[in-house]
MDTraj code that builds the backbone (N, CA, C; nanometers):
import mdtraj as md
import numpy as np

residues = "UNK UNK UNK UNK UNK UNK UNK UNK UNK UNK UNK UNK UNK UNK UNK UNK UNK UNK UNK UNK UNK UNK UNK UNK UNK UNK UNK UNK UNK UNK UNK UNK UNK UNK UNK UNK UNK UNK UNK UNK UNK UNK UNK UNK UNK UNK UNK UNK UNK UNK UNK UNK UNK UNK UNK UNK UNK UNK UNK UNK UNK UNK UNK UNK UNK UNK UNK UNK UNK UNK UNK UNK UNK UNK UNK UNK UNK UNK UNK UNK UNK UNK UNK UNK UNK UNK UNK UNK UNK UNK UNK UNK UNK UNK UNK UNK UNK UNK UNK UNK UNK UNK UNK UNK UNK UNK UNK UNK UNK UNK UNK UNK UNK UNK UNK UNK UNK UNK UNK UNK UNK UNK UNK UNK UNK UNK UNK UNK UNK UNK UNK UNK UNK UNK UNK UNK UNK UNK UNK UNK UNK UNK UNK UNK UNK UNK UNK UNK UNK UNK UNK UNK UNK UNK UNK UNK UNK UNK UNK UNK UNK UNK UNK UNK UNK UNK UNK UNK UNK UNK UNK UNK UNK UNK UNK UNK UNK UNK UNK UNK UNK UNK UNK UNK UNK UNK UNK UNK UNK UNK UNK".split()
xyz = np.array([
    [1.7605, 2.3096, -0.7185],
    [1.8613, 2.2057, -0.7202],
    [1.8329, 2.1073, -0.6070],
    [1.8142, 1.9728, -0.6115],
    [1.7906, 1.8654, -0.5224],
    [1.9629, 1.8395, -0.4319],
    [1.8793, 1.8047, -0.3266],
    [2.0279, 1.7615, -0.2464],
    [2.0411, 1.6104, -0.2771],
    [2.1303, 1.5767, -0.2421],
    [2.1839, 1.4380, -0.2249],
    [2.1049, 1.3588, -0.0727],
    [2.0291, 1.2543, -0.1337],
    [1.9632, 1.1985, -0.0077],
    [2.0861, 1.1345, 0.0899],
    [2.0040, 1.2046, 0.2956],
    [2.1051, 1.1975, 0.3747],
    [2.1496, 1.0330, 0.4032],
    [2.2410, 1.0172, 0.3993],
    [2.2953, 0.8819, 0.5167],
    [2.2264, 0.8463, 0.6155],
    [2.1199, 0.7053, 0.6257],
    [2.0755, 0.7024, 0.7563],
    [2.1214, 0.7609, 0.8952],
    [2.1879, 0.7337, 0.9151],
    [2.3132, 0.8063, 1.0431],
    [2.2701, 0.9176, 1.0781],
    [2.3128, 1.0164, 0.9581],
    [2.2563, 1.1541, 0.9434],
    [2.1122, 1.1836, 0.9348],
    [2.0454, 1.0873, 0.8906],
    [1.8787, 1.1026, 0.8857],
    [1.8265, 1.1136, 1.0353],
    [1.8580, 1.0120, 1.1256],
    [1.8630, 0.9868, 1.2259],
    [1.8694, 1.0643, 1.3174],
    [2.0293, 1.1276, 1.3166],
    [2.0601, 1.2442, 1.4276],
    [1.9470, 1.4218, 1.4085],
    [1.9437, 1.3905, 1.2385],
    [1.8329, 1.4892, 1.2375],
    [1.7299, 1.4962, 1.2917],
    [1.6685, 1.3662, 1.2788],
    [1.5041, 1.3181, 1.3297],
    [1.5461, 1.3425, 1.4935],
    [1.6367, 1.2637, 1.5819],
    [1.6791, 1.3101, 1.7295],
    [1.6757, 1.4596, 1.7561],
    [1.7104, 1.5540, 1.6791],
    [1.7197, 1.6775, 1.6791],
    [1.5923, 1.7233, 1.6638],
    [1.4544, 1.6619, 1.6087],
    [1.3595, 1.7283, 1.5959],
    [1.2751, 1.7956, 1.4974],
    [1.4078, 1.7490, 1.3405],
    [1.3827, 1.7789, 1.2151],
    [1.2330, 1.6667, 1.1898],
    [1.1286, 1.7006, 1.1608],
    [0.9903, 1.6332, 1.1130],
    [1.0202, 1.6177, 0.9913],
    [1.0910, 1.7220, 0.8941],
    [1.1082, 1.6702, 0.7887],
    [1.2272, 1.5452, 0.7345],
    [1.2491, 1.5099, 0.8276],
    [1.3712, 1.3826, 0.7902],
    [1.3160, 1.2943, 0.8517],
    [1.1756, 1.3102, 0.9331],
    [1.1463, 1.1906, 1.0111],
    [1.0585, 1.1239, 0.8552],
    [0.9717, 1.2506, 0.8405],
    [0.9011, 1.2331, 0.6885],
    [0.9847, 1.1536, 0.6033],
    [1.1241, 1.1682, 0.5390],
    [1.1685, 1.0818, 0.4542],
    [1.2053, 0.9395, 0.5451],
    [1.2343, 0.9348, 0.6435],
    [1.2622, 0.7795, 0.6772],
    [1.1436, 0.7092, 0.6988],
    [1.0058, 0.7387, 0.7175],
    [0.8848, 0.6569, 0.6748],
    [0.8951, 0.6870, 0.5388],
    [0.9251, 0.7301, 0.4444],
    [0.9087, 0.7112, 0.2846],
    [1.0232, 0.6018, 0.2757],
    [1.1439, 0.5839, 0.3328],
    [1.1877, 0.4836, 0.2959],
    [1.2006, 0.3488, 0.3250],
    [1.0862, 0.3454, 0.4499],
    [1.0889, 0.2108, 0.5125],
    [0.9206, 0.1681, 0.5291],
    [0.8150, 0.2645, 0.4558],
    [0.6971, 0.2424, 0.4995],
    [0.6768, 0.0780, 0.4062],
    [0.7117, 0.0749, 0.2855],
    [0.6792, -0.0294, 0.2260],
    [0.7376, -0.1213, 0.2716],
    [0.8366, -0.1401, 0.3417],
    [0.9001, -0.2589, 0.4422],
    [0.8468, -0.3285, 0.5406],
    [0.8151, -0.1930, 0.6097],
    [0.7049, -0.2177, 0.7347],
    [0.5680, -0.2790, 0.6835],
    [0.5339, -0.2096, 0.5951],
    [0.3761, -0.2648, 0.5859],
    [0.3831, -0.4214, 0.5427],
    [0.5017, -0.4717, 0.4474],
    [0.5509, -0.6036, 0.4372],
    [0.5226, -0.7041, 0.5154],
    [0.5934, -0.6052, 0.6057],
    [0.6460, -0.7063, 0.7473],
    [0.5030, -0.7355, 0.8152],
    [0.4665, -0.6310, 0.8442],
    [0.3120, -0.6571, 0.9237],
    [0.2240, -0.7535, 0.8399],
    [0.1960, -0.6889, 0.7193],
    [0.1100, -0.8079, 0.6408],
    [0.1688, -0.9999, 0.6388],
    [0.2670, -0.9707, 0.6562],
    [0.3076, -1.1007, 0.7028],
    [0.2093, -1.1534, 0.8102],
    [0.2283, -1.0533, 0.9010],
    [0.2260, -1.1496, 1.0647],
    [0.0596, -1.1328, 1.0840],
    [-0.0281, -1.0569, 0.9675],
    [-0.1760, -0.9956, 1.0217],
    [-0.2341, -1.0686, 0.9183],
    [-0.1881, -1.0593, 0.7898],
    [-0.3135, -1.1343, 0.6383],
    [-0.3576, -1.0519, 0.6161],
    [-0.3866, -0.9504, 0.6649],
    [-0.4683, -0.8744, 0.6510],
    [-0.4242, -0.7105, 0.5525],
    [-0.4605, -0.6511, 0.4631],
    [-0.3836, -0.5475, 0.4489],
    [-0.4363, -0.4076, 0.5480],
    [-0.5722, -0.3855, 0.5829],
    [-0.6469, -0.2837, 0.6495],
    [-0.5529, -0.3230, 0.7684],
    [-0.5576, -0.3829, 0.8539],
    [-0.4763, -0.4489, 0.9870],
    [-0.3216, -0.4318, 0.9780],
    [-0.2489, -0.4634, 0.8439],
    [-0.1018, -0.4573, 0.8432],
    [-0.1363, -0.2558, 0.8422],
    [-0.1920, -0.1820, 0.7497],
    [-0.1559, -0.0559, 0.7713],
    [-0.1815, 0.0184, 0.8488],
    [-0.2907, -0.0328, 0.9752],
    [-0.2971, 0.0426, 1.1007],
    [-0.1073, 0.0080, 1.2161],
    [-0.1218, -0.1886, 1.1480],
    [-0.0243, -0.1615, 1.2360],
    [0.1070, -0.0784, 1.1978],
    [0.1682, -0.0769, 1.0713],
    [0.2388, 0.0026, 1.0703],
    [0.2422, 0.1470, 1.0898],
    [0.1266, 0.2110, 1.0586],
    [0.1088, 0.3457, 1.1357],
    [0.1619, 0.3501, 1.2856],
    [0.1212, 0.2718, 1.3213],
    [0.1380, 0.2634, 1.5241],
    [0.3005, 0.2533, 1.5400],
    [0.3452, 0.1684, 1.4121],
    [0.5153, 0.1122, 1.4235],
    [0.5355, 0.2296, 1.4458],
    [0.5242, 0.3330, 1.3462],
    [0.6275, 0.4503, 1.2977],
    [0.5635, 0.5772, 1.3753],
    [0.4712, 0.5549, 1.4897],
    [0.4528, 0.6108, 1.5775],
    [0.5203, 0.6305, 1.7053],
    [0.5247, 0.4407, 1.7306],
    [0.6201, 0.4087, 1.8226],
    [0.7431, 0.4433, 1.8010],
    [0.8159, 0.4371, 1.6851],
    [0.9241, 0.4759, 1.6639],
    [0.9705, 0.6039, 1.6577],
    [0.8988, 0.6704, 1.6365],
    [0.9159, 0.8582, 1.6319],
    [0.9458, 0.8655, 1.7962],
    [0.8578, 0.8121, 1.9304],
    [0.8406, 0.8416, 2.0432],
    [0.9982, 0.7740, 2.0741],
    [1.0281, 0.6265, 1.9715],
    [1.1411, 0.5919, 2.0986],
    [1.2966, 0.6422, 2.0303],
    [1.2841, 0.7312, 1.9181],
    [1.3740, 0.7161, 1.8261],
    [1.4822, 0.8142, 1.8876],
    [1.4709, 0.8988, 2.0084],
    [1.5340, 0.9427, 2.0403],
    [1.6738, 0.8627, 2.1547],
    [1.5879, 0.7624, 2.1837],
    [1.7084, 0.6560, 2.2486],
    [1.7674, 0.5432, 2.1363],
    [1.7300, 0.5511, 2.0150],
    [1.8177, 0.4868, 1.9143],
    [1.9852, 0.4725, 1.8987],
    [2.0580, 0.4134, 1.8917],
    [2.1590, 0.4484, 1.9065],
    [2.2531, 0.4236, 1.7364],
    [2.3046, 0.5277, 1.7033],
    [2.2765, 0.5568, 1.5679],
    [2.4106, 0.4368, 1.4818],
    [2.5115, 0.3807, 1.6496],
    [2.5979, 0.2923, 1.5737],
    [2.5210, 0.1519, 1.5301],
    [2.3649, 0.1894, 1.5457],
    [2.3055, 0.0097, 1.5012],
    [2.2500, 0.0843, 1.3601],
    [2.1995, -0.0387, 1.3577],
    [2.1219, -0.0036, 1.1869],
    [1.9934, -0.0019, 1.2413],
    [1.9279, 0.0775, 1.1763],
    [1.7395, 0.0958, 1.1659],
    [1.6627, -0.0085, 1.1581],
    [1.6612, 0.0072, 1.0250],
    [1.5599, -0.1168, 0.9640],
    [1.5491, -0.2392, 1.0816],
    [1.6557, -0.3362, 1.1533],
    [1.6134, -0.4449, 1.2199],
    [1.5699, -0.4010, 1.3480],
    [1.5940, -0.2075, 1.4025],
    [1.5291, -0.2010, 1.5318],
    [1.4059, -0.1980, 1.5137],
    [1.3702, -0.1159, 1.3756],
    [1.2204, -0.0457, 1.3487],
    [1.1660, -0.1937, 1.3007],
    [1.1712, -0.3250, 1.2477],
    [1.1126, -0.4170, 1.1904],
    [1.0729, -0.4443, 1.3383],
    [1.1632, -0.5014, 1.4507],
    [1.1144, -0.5535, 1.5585],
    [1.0018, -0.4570, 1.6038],
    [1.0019, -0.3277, 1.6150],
    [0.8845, -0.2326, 1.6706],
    [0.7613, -0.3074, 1.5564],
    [0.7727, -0.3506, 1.4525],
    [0.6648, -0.3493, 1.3158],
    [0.6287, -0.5042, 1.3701],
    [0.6777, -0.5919, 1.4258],
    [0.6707, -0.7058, 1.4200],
    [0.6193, -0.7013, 1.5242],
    [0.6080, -0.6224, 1.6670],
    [0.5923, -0.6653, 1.8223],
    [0.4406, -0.5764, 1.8372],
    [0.3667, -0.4727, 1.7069],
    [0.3065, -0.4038, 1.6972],
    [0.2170, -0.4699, 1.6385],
    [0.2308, -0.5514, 1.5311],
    [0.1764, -0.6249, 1.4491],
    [0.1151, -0.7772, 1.5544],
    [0.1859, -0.8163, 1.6043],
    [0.1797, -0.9433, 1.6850],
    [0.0293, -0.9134, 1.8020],
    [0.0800, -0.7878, 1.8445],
    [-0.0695, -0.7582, 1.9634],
    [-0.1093, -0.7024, 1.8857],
    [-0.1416, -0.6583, 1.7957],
    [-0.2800, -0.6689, 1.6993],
    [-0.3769, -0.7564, 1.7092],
    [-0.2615, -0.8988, 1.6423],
    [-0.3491, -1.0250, 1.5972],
    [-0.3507, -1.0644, 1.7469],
    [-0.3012, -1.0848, 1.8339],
    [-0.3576, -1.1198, 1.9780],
    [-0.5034, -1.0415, 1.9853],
    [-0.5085, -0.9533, 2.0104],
    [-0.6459, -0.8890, 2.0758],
    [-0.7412, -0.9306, 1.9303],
    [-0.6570, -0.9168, 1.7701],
    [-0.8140, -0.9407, 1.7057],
    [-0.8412, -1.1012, 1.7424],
    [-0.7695, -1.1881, 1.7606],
    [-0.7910, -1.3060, 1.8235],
    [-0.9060, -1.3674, 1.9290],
    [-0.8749, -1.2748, 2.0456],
    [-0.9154, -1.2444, 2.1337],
    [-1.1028, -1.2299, 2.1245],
    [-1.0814, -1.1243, 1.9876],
    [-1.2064, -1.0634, 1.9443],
    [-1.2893, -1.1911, 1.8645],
    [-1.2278, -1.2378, 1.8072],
    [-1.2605, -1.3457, 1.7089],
    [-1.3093, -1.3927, 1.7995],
    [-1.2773, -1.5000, 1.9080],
    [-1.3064, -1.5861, 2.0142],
    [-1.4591, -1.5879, 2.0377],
    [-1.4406, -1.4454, 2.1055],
    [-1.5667, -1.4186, 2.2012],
    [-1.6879, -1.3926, 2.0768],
    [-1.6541, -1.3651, 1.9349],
    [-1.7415, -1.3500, 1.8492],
    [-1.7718, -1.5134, 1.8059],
    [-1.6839, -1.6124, 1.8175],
    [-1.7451, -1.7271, 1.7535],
    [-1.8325, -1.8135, 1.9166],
    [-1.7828, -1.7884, 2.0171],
    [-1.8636, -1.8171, 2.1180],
    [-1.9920, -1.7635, 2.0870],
    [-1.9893, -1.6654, 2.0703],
    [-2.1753, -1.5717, 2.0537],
    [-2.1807, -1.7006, 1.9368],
    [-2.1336, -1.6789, 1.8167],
    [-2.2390, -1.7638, 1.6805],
    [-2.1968, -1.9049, 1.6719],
    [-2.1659, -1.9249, 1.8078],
    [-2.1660, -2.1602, 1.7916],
    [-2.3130, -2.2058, 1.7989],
    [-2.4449, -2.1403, 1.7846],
    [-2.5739, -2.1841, 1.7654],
    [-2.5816, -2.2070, 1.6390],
    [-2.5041, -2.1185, 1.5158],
    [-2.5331, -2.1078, 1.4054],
    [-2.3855, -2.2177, 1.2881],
    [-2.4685, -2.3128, 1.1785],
    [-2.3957, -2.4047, 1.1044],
    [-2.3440, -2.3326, 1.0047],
    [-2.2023, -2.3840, 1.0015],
    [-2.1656, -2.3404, 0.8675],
    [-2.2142, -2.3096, 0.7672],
    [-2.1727, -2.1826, 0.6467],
    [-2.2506, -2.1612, 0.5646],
    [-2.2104, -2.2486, 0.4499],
    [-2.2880, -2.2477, 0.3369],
    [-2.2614, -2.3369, 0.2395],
    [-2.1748, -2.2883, 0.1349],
    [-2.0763, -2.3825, 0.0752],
    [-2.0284, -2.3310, -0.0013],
    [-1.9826, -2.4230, -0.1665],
    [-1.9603, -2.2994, -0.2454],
    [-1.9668, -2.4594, -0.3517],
    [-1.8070, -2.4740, -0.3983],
    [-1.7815, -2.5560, -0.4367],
    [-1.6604, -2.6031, -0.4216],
    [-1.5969, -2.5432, -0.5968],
    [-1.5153, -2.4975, -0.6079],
    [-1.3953, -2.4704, -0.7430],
    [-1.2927, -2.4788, -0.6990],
    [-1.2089, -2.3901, -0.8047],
    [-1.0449, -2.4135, -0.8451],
    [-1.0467, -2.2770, -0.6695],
    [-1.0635, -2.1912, -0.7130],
    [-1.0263, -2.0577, -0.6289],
    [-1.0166, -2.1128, -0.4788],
    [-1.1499, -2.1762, -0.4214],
    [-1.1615, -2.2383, -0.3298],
    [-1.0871, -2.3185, -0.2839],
    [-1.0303, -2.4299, -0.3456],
    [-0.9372, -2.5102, -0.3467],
    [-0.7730, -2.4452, -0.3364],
    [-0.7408, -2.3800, -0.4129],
    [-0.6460, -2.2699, -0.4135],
    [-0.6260, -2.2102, -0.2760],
    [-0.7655, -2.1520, -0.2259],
    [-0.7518, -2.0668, -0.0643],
    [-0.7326, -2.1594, 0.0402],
    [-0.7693, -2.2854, 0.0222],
    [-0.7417, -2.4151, 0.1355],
    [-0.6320, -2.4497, 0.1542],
    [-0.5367, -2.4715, -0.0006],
    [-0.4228, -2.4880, 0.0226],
    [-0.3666, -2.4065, 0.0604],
    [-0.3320, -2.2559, 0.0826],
    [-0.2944, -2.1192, 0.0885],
    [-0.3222, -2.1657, 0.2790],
    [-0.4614, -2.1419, 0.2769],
    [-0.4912, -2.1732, 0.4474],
    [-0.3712, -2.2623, 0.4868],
    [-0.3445, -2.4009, 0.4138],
    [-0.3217, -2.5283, 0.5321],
    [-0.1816, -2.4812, 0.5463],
    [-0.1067, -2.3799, 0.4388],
    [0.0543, -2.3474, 0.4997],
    [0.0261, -2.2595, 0.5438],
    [-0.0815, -2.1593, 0.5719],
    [-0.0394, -2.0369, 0.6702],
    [-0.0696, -2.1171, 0.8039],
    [-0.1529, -2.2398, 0.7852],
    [-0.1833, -2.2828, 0.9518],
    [-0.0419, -2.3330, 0.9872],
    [-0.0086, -2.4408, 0.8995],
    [0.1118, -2.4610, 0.9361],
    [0.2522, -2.3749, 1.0220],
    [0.2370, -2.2621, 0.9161],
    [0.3296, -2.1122, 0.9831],
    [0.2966, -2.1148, 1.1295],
    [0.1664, -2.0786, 1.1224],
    [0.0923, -2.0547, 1.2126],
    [0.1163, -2.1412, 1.3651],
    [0.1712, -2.2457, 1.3353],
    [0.1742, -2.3879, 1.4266],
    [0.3079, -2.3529, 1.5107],
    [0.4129, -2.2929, 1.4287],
    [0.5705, -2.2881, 1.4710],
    [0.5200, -2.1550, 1.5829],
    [0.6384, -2.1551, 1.6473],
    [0.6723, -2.0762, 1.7861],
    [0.6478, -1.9458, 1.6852],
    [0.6406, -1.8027, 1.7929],
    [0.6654, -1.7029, 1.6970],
    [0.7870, -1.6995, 1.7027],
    [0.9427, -1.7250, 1.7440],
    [1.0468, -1.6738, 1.7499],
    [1.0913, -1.7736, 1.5729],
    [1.0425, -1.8753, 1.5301],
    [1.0028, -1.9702, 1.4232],
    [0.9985, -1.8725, 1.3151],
    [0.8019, -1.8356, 1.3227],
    [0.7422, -1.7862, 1.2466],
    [0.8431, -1.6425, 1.2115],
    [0.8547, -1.6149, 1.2730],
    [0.9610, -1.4437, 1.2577],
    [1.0688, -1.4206, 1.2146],
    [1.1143, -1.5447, 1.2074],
    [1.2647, -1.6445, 1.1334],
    [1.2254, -1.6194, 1.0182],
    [1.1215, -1.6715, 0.9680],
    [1.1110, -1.7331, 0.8547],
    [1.0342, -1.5934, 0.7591],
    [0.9513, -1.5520, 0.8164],
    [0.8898, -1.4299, 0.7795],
    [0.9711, -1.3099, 0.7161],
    [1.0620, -1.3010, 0.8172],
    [1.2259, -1.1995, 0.7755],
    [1.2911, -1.2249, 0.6471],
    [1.3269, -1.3617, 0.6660],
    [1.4234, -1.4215, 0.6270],
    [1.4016, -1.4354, 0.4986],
    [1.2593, -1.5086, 0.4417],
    [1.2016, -1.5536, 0.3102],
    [1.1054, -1.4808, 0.2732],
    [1.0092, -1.4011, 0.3574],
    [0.9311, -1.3208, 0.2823],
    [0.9850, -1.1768, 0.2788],
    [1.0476, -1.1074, 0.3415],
    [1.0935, -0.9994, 0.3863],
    [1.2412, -0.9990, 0.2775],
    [1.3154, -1.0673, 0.2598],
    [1.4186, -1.1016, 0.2370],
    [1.5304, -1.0267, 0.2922],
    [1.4945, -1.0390, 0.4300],
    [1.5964, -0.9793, 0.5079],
    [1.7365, -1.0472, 0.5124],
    [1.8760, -0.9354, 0.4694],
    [2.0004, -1.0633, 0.4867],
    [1.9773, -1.1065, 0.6262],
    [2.0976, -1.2377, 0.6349],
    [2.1137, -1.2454, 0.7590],
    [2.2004, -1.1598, 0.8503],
    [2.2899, -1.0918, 0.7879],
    [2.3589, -0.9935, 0.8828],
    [2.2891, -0.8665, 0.9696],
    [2.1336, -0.8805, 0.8367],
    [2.0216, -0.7363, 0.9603],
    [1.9698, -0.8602, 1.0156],
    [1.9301, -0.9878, 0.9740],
    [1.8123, -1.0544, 1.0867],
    [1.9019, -1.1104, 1.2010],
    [2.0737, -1.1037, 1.1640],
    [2.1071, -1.1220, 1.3383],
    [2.1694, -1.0103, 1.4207],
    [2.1058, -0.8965, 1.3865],
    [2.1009, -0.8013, 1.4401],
    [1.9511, -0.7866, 1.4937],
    [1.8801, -0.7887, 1.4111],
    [1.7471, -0.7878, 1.4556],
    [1.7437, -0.8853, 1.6008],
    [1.8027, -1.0316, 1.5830],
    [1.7881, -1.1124, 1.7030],
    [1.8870, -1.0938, 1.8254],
    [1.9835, -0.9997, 1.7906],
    [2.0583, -0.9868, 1.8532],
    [2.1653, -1.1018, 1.8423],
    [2.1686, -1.2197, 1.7405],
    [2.2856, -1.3126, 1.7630],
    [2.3636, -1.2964, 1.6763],
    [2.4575, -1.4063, 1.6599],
    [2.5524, -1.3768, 1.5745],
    [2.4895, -1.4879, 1.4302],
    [2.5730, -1.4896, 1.3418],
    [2.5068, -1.4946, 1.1508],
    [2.5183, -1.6393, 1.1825],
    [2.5796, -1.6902, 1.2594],
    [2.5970, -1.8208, 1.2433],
    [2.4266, -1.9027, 1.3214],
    [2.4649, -1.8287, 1.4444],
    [2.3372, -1.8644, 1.5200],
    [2.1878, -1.8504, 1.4192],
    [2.1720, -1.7324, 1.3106],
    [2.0516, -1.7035, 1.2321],
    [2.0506, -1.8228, 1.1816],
    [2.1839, -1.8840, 1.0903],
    [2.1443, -1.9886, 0.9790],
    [2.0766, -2.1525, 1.0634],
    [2.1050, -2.1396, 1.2171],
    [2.1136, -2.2275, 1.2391],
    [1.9558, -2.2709, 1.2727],
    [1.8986, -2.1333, 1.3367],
    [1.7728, -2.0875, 1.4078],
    [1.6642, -2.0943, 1.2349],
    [1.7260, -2.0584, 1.1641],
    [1.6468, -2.0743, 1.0095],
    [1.6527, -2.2277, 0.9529],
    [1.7679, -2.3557, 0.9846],
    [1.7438, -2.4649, 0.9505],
    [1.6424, -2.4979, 1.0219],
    [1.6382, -2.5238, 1.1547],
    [1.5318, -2.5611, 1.2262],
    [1.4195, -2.5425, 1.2384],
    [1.4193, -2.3849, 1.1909],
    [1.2868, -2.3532, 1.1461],
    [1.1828, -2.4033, 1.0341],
    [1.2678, -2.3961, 0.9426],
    [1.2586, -2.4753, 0.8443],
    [1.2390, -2.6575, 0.8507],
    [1.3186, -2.7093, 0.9006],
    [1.2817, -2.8351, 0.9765],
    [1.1731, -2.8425, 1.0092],
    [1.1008, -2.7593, 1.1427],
    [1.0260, -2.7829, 1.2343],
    [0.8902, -2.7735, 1.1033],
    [0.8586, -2.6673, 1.0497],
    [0.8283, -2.6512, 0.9434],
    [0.7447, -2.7851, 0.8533],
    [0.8613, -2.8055, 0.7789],
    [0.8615, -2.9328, 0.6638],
    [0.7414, -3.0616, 0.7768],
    [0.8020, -3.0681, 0.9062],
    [0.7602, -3.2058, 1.0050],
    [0.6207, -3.1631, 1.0425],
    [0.5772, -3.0412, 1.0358],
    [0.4473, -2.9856, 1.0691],
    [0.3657, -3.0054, 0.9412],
    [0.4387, -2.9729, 0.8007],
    [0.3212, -3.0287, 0.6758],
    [0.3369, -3.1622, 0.6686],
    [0.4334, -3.2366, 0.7203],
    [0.3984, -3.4067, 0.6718],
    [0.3148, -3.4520, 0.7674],
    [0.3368, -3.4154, 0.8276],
    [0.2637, -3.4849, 1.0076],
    [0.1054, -3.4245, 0.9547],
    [0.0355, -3.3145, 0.9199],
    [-0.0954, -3.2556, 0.9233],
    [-0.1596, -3.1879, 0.8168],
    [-0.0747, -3.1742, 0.6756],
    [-0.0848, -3.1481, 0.5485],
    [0.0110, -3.2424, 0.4719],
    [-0.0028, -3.3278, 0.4470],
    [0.1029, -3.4096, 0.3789],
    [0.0186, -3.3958, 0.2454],
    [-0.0905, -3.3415, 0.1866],
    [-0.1055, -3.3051, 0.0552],
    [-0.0582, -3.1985, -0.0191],
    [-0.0130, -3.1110, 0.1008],
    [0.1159, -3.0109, 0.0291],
    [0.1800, -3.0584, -0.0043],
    [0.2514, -3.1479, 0.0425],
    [0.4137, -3.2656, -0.0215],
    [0.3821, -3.3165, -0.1610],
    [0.2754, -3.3770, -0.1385],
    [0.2590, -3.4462, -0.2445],
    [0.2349, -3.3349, -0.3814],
    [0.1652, -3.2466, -0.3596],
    [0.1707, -3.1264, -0.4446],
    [0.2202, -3.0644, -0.5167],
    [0.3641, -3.0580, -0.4285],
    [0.4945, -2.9841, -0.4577],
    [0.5964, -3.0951, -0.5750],
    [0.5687, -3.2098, -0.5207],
    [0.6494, -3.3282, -0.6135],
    [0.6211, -3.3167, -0.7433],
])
top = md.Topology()
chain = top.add_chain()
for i, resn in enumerate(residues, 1):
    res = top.add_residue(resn, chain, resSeq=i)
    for name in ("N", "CA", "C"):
        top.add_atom(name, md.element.get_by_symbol(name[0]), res)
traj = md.Trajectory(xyz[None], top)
């Protein structure tokens, strides 16, 4: 006979207690969230699932100071998001010192199609993303790809729902003024 799956709350105080097997079901119910979230902030899927491994590592170590009157999901996204972030810093980092070594060597050639064309445009809004603050990018990431409500993403920020919608216009703003100003063939695209 199956039990009735526990109440986060109760999942929680179990996992604090030391139960492995309830830590086991709360990565079954948030691993596909997490890996979401990371693939957001990495592109990458090999890169989003190391970082979420590390999330739900970190989180096992800090889950004992959790405090069980918050909700999960927006503490554990910030661990997925702040895990994910120094990732892409250091592979950054790595990138750098690898294109310093090969600035002797010219671009390779390439021939031009639909697919190609397709990945440029894909590129010029992730650069765009890419352009906004991360407190921006993490707005928007939550908010529209994640489809986090706003009542977990202003928990996640710690503000109140009003402050999210306001921190998400601007984002959005800042956004839109970054493709007209340096992709304005997205605009035209979209029309």
């Amino acid at each position: 006979m199956r039990r009735a799956p526990l109440d986060e709350t109760s999942l929680i105080q179990r996992i604090q207690g030391g139960d492995l097997t309830a830590y086991e079901e709360l990565v079954r119910r948030y691993e596909d969230a997490a890996f979401r979230t990371a693939y957001l902030v990495l592109r990458d899927p090999d890169d989003a699932a190391d970082a979420t491994q590390e999330a739900f590592v970190r989180a096992y170590r800090g889950i004992g100071n959790f405090r069980t009157e918050r909700q999960f999901r927006p503490w554990f996204l910030r661990i997925v998001v702040n895990q994910a972030l120094n990732m892409r810093k250091a592979k950054q980092r790595r990138t750098a010192a690898a294109e310093r070594l090969a600035a002797d060597q010219g671009p390779p050639d390439m021939a031009i199609d639909e697919s190609v064309i397709e990945r440029e445009r894909a590129r010029a809004l992730w650069s765009a993303l890419d352009s906004l603050g991360e407190r921006e990018k993490t707005v928007l990431y939550l908010r529209y790809f994640m489809q986090m409500p706003e009542r977990e993403l202003a928990e996640y920020l710690g503000c109140a729902p009003g402050t999210v919608r306001s921190r998400i216009h601007r984002a959005m703003r800042r956004l839109r003024d970054v493709i007209a100003r340096r992709y304005p063939e997205l605009l035209s695209e979209a029309i």
